[in-house]
Steps between C-alpha positions, in 0.01 A plus 500: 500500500877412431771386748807534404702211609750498253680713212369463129266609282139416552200498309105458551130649387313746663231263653234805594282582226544858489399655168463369094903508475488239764686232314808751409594512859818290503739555774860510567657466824885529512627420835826621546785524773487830759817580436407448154178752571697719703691569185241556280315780749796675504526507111160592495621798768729613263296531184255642684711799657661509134168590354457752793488856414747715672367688804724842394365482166325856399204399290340715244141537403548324142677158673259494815174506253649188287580342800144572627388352143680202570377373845180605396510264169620233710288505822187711416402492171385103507203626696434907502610470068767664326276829497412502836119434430439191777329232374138345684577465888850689437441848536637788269790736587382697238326781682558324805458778826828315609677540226397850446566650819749792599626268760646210402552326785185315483641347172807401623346341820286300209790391310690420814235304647204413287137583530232317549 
């Protein structure tokens, strides 16, 4: 645990040992001012609702399938595989009832929510 009790930057070890990469588990703490946080939430805020698409925006098939490429490369394919396959305990959407059925609400309540 870490109390902040002043501003600065701080520095320590991870002292649980938590896998073979243990020892490359430095850590940073900066400690800074709320006014000085404040500031940088909002900034965050603001690049945030920068990258934000716009709500009126009429999307066609072509740009909603590479978008759908892209959140899939960076939040599915780590575990299910580029091709879909699944790999040991991580099941397939390849041929997956889920994924092939008419109604698709089942797959969106998956992607929404997980499953278990």
């Amino acid at each position: 645990w870490f109390k902040a009790e002043k501003i600065g930057d701080f520095y320590g070890q991870c002292a649980e040992l938590c896998g073979k990469e243990h020892a490359y588990m430095p850590i940073h703490v900066k400690v800074v001012s709320a006014e000085d946080y404040s500031k940088w939430v909002d900034g965050k805020k603001k690049e945030l609702a920068a990258k934000a698409d716009d709500p009126s925006k009429v999307w066609e098939q072509a740009a909603l399938v590479a978008r759908g490429e892209k959140v899939y490369n960076a939040n599915c394919a780590a575990c299910h595989k580029a091709d879909g396959s699944g790999a040991g305990p991580i099941k397939a959407l390849v041929g997956s009832p889920v994924v092939l059925a008419e109604d698709k609400l089942a797959q969106i309540k998956v992607l929404l929510n997980g499953q278990n």
